[in-house]
C-alpha positions as CSV (number, residue, x, y, z in Angstrom):
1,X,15.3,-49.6,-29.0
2,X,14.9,-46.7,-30.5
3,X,14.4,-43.4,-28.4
4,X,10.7,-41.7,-28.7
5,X,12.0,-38.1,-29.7
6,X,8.3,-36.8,-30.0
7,X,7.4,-38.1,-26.6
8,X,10.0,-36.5,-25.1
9,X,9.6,-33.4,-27.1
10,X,5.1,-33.3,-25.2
11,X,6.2,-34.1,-22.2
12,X,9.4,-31.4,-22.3
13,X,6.4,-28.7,-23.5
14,X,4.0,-29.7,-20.6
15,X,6.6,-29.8,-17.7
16,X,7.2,-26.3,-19.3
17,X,3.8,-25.3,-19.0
18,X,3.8,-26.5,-15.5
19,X,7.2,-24.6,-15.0
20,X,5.8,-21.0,-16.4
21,X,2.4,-21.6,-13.3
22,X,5.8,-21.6,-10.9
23,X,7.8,-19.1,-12.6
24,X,4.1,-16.6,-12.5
25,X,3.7,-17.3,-8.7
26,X,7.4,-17.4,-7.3
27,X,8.2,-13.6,-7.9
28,X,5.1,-12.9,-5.8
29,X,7.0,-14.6,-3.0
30,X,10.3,-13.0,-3.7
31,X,8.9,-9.6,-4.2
32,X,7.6,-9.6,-0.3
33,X,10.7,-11.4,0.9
34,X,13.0,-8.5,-0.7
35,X,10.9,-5.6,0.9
36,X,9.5,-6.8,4.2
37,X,12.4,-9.8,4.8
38,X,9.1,-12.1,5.8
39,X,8.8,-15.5,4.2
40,X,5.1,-16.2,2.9
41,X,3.8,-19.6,3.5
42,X,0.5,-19.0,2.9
43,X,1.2,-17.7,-0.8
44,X,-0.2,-20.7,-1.6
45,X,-3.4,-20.3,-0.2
46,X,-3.9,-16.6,-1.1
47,X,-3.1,-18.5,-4.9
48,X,-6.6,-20.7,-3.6
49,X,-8.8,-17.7,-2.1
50,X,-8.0,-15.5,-5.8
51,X,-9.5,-19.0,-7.3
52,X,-12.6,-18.5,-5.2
53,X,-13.5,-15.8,-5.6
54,X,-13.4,-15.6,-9.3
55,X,-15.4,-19.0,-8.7
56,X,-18.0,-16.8,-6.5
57,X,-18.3,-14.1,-9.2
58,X,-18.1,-16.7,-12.4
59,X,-20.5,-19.6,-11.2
60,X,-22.1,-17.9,-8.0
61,X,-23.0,-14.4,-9.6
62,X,-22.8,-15.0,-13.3
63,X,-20.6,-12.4,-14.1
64,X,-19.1,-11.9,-17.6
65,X,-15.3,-13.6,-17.2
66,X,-13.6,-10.6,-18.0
67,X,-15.0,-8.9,-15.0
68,X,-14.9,-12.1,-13.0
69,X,-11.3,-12.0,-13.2
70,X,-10.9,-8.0,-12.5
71,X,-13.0,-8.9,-9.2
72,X,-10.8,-11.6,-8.0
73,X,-7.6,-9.6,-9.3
74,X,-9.2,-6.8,-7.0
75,X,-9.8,-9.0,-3.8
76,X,-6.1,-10.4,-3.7
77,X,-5.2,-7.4,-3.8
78,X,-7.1,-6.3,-1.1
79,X,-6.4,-9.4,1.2
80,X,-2.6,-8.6,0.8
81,X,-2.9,-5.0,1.8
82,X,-5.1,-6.3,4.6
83,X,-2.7,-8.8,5.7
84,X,0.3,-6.6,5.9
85,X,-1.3,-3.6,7.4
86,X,-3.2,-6.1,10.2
87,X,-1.0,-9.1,10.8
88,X,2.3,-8.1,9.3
89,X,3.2,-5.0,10.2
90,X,2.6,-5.0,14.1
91,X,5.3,-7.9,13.9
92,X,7.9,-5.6,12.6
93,X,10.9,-6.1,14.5
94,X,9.8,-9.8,16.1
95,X,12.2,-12.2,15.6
96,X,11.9,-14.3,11.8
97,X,10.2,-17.2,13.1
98,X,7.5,-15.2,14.4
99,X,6.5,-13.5,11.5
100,X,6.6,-17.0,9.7
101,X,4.2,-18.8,12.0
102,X,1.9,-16.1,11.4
103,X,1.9,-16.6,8.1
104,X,1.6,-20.4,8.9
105,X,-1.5,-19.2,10.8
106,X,-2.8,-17.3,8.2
107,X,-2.7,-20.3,5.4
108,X,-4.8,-21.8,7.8
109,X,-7.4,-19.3,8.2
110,X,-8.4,-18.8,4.9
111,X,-7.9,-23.1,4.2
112,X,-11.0,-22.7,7.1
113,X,-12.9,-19.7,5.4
114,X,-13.1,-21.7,2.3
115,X,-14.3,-24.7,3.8
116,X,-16.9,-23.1,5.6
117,X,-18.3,-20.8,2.6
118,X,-17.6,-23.2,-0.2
119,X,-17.1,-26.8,1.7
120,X,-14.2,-28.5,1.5
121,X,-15.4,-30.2,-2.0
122,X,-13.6,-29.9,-5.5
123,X,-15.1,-27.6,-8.0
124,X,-14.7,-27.1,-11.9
125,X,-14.3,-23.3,-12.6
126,X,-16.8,-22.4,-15.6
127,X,-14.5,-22.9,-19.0
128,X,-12.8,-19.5,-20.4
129,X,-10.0,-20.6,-22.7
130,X,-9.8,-22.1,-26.0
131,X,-10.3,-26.0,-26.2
132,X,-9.1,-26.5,-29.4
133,X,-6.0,-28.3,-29.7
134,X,-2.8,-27.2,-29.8
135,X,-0.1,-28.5,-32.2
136,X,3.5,-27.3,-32.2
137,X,4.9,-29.1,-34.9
138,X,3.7,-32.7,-34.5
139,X,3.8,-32.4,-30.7
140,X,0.6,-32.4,-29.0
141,X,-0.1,-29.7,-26.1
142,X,-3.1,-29.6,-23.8
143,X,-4.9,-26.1,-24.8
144,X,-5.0,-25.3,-21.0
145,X,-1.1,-25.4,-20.6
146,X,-0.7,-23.9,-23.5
147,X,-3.1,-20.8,-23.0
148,X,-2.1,-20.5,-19.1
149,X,1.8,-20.3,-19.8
150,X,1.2,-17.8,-22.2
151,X,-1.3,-16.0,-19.7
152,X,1.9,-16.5,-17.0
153,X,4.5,-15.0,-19.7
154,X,2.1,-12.3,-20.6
155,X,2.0,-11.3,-16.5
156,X,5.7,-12.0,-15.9
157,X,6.4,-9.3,-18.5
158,X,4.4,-7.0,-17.1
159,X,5.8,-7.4,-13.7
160,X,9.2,-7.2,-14.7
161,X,8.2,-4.1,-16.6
162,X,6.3,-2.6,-13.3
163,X,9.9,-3.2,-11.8
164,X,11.6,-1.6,-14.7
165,X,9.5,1.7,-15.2
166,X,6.7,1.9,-12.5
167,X,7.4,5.0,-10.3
168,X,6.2,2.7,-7.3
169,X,8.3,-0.7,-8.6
170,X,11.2,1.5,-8.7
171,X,10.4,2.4,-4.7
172,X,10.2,-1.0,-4.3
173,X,13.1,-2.4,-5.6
174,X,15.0,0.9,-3.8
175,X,13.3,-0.7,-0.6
176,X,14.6,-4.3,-0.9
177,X,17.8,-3.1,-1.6
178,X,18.4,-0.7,1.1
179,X,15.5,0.1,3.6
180,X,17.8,2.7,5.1
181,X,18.9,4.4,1.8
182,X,15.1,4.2,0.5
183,X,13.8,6.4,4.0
184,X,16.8,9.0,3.4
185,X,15.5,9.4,-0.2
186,X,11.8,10.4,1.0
187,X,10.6,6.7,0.1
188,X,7.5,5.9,2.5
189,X,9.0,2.4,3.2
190,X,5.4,1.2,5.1
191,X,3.6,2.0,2.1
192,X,6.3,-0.1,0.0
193,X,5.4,-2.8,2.7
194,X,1.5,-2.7,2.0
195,X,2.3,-2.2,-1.5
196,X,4.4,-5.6,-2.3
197,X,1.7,-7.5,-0.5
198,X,-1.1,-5.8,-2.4
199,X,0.7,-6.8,-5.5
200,X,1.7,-10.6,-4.4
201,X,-1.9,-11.2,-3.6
202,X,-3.0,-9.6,-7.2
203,X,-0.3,-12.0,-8.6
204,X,-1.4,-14.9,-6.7
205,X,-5.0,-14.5,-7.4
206,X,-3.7,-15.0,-11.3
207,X,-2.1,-17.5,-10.9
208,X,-5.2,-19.6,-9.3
209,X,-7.5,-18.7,-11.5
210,X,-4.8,-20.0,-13.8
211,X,-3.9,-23.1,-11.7
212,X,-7.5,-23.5,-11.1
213,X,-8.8,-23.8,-14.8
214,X,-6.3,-26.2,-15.9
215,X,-7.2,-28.7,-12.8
216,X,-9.9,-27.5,-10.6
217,X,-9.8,-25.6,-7.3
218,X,-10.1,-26.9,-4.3
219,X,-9.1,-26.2,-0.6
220,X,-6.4,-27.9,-1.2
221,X,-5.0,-25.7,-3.6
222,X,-2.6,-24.2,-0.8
223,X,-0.1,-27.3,-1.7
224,X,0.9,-25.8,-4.6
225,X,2.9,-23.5,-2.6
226,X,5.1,-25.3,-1.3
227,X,6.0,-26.7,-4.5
228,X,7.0,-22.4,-5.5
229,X,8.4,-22.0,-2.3
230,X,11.2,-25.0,-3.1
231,X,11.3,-23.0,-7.1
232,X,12.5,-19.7,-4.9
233,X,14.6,-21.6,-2.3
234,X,16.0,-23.1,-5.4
235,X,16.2,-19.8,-7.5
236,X,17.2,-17.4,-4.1
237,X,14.7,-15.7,-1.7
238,X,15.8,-12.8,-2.8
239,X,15.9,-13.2,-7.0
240,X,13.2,-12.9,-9.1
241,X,15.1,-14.1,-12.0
242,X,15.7,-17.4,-9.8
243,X,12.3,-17.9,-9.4
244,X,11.8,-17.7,-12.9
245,X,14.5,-19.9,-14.2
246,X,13.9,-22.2,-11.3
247,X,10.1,-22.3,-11.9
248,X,10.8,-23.3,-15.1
249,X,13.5,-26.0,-14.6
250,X,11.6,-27.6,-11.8
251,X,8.4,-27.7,-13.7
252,X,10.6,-29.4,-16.4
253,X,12.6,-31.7,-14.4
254,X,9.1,-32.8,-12.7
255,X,7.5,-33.5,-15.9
256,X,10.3,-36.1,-17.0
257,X,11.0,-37.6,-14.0
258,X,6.9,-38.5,-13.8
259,X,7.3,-39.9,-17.7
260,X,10.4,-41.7,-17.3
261,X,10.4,-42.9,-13.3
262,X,7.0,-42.9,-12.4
263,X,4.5,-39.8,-10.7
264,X,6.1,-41.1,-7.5
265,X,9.2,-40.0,-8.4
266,X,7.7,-36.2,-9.3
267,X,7.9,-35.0,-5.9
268,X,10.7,-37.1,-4.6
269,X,13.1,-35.1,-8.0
270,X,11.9,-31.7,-7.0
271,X,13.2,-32.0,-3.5
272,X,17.0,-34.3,-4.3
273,X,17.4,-31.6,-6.7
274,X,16.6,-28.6,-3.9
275,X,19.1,-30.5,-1.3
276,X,22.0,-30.9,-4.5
277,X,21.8,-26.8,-5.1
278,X,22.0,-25.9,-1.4
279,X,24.4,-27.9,-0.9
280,X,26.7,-26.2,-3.5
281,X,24.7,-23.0,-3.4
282,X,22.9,-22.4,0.1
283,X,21.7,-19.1,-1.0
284,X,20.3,-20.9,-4.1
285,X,21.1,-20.4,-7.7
286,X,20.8,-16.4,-7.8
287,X,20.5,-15.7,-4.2
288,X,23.1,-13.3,-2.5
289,X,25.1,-14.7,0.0
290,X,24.0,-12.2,2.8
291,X,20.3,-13.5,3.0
292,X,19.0,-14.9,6.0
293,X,18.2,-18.4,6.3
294,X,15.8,-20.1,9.0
């Protein structure tokens, strides 16, 4: 029997595409675990209230895309700054598990401010990429994985660049490596704070309007993140270039295992995979051995 090379070759390029959605949202997790040490579990519902609002502006208000988008950009943004300065930072020096069930709280409040503003029904957000097919050689890729993992690169690029160049990246990555060091140098470590979770919301609110065009949004949306918190638990808590290898691998490794075992097997992959690494690795595949675990 002979092996289908082309089938294997689509559903390599879609896991991909799936891969590059985990890659975009995992450095928004790492980036406020490096400067504030608190682990997000509600990334994945900030990911859904970026996704409803551009829904509110798009569908609800009519608004040109363009500035749909900016809007939503804007009130992740916003919410993350809010969320630090209100809920975050009065639980500075609280014990770890603390600060994680209020983020645990948090998912649930905006799950509930959806469902009472937008019901807890699935919506289509109004079309905005290209529906034309895409063809990479004679392999056939759905336009909206193709057009949202180039949208994902495009961002990744530009975060790593803001890391790179950015006067207040550099202050953060100063921050998550030495909070000390970073106050000695006149760094205003606070703002850092407010500032990693102003842009992790702005990041998240991307990646579900991304997320949300290729399958809908819903108020459900917020299980997507616990699909990018096993990419940086994979990766390292504290790598960004883990979460963006291991967005990508997992995406991939999902996408095959679904072909070739079944979609039951999808989920159940992702996971053996996680255990196998940590139990090699248990600071993951980039992590540094002095992180702290919960």
């Amino acid at each position: 029997m002979n092996f289908d090379w082309l089938f294997f070759f689509e559903i390599s390029l879609a896991g991909l595409g799936t891969g590059g959605l985990y890659a975009l949202t995992g450095p928004a997790f790492v980036m406020i675990y490096k400067t504030t040490r608190v682990v997000n579990l509600a990334i994945g519902e900030m990911l859904m209230f970026g996704a409803y609002v551009f829904f509110a502006f798009a569908a609800g208000m009519a608004l040109p895309v363009w500035l749909a988008i900016a809007g939503a950009v804007a009130a992740g943004g916003l919410l993350g700054a809010a969320v630090e300065r209100t809920m975050i930072r009065p639980m500075l020096g609280e014990s770890p598990i603390a600060v994680f069930m209020v983020t645990v709280g948090l998912g649930s409040i905006l799950v509930g401010t959806v469902e009472l503003i937008w019901t807890a029904d699935p919506r289509l957000l109004p079309s905005f990429m290209p529906s034309d097919p895409v063809m990479i050689g004679e392999a056939f890729v759905s336009p909206k994985v193709f057009y949202g993992f180039l949208v994902a690169s495009g961002l990744i690029a530009a975060v790593l660049a803001v890391f790179r160049f950015w006067r207040g990246g550099v202050a953060l990555r100063a921050t998550a490596s030495d909070q000390a060091a970073a106050y000695s140098m006149g760094i205003n470590v606070p703002r850092v704070f407010s500032l990693s979770w102003t842009v992790a919301g702005m990041i998240g609110a991307v990646a579900g309007i991304v997320v949300g065009a290729i399958g809908g949004i819903s108020s459900t949306m917020g299980i997507f993140g616990l699909t990018v918190l096993v990419v940086v638990i994979f990766g390292g808590l504290d790598s960004i270039a883990g979460a963006l290898v291991g967005g990508l691998f997992i995406g991939l490794v999902e996408a095959l295992a679904g072909a070739f075992l079944g979609g039951e097997f999808k989920v159940l992959s992702t996971f053996v995979l996680l255990v196998l690494i940590l139990m090699v690795r248990p600071y993951g595949l980039f992590g540094t051995r002095e992180i702290e675990r919960l």
